[in-house]
FIKE-266463 format. One record per residue (C-alpha): x, y, z; residue number from 1. Coordinates in steps of 0.05 Angstrom, whole numbers, plus 5000, padded with zeros to 4 digits. Each point is the difference from the previous one (the first is absolute). Example, Ala and Ser with C-alpha at 12.3 -4.5 7.8 and 13.67 -1.06 7.14 Angstrom:
2
[atom [5246 4910 5156] 1]
[atom [5027 5069 4987] 2]
***
This chain:
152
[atom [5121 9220 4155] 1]
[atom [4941 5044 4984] 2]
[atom [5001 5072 5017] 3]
[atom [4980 5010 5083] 4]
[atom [4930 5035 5005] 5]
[atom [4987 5043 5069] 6]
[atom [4982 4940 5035] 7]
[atom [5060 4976 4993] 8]
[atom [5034 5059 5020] 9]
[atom [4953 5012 5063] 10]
[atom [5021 4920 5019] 11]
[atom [5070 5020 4998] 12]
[atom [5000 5066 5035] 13]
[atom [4957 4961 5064] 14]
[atom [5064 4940 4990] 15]
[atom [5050 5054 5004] 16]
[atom [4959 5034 5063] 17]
[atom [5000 4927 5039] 18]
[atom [5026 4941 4961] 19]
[atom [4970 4956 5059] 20]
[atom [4935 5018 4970] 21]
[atom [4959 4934 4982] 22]
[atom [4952 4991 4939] 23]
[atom [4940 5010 5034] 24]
[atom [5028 5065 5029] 25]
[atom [5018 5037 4945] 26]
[atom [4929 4974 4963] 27]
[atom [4955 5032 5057] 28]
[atom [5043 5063 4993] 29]
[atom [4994 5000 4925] 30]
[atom [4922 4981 5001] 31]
[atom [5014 4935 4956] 32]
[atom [5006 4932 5014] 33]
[atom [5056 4956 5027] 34]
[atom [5010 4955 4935] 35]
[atom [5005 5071 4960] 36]
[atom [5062 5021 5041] 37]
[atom [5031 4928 5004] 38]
[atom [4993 4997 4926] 39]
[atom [5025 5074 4987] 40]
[atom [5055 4988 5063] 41]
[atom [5028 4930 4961] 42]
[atom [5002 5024 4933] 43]
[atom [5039 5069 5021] 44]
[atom [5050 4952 5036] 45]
[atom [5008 4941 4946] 46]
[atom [5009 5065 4950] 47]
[atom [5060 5023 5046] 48]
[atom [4964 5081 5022] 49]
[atom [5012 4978 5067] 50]
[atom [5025 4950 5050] 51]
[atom [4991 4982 5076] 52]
[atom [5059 5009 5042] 53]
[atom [5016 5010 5067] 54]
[atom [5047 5069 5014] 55]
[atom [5057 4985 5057] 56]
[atom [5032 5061 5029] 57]
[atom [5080 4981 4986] 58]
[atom [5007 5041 5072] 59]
[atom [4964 4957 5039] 60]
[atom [5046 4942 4979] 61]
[atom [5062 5042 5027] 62]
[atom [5011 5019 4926] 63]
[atom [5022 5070 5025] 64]
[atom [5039 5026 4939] 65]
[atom [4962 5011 4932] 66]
[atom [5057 5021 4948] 67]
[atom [4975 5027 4939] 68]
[atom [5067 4987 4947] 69]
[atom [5005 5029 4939] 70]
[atom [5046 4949 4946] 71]
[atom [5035 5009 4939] 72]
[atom [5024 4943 4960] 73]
[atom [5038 4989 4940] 74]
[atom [4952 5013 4939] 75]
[atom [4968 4931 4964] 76]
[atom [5009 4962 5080] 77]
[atom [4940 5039 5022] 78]
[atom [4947 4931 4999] 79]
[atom [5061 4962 5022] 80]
[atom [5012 5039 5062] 81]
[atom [4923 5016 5014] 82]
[atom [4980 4929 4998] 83]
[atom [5068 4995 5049] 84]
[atom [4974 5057 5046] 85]
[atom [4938 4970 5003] 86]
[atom [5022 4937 5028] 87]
[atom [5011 5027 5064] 88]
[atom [4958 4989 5063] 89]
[atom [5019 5063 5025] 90]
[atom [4978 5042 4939] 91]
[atom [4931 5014 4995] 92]
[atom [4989 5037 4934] 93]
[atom [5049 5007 4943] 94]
[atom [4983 5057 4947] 95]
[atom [5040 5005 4928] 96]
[atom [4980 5078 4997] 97]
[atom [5030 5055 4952] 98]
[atom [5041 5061 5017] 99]
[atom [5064 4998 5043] 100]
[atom [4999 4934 5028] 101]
[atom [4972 4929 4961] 102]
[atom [4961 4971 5067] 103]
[atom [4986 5024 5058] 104]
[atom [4990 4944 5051] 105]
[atom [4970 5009 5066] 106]
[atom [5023 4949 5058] 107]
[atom [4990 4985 5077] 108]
[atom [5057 4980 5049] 109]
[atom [5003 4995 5075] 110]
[atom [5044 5057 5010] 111]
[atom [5053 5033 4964] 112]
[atom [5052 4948 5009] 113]
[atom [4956 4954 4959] 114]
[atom [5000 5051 4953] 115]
[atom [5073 5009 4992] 116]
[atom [5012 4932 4991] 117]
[atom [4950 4987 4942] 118]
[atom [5025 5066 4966] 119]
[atom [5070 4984 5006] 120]
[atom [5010 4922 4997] 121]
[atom [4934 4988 4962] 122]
[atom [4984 5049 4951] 123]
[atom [5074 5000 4978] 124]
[atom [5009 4930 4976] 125]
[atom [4958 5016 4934] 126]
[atom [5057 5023 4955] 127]
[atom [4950 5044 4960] 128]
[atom [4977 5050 5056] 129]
[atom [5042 5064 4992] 130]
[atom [4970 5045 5048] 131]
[atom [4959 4993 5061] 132]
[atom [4962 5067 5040] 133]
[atom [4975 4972 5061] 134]
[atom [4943 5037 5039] 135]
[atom [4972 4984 5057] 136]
[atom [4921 5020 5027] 137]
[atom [4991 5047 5054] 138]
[atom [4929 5009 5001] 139]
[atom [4936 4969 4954] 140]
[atom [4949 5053 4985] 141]
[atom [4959 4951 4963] 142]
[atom [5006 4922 4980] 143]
[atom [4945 4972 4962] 144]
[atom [4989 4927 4965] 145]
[atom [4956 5025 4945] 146]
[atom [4972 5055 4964] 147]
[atom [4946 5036 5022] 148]
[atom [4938 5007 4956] 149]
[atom [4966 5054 5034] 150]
[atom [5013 5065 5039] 151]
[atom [4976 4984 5064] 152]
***
């Protein structure tokens, strides 16, 4: 992909304000036309700098219980079990990360029974986990989808 100019960027900073925004929306905010930001929009997306999704709150589901599990596993299994981890519907992100552990995986259960369970009958049939620190949420201070581009 060619390098993004400051249209670009603007286009993606109103997407990330209101990513119900249409074409025509964004153009009259921008001062250009529609076609421009269609063009500029499909080409950003078929390039892979951004997608359209939708953003469900897990709590409003009755997914009370967002564990945040720190994994080590035996050293060479570490795509093995990550490709393993990430199988699961209740997972929702699966990180290979340096320092103390090798991934830190963040899930979403009902409530801590749910939780239990997975850690305990789950998580302990791979023969190359060795250690498991299981935290749970208490409070979000700040969840976001993207990055932001600008400091408003």
């Amino acid at each position: 992909m060619e390098k993004l100019d400051s249209l670009d960027f603007k286009i993606l900073d109103l997407y990330q304000k209101n990513g119900k925004f249409t074409y025509s929306q964004i153009a009259r905010q921008l001062h250009v036309s529609e076609g421009t930001i269609r063009q500029r929009s499909k080409r950003m997306v078929n390039s892979g700098v951004f997608d359209f999704i939708i953003k469900i709150d897990p709590t409003k589901l009755g997914l009370s219980v967002k564990a945040i599990i720190g994994i080590n596993v035996k050293v060479g299994k570490q795509d093995e079990v990550g490709k393993w981890l990430a199988s699961f519907k209740e997972i929702i992100c699966v990180d290979s990360v340096s320092g103390y552990h090798h991934f830190i995986v963040q899930a979403y259960f009902n409530d801590n029974e749910r939780l239990i369970k997975f850690v305990n009958e789950t998580l302990t049939q791979s023969p190359f986990i060795q250690q498991l620190d299981v935290s749970i949420q208490l409070k979000a201070y700040k969840n976001v989808l993207g990055y932001s581009l600008t400091d408003k």
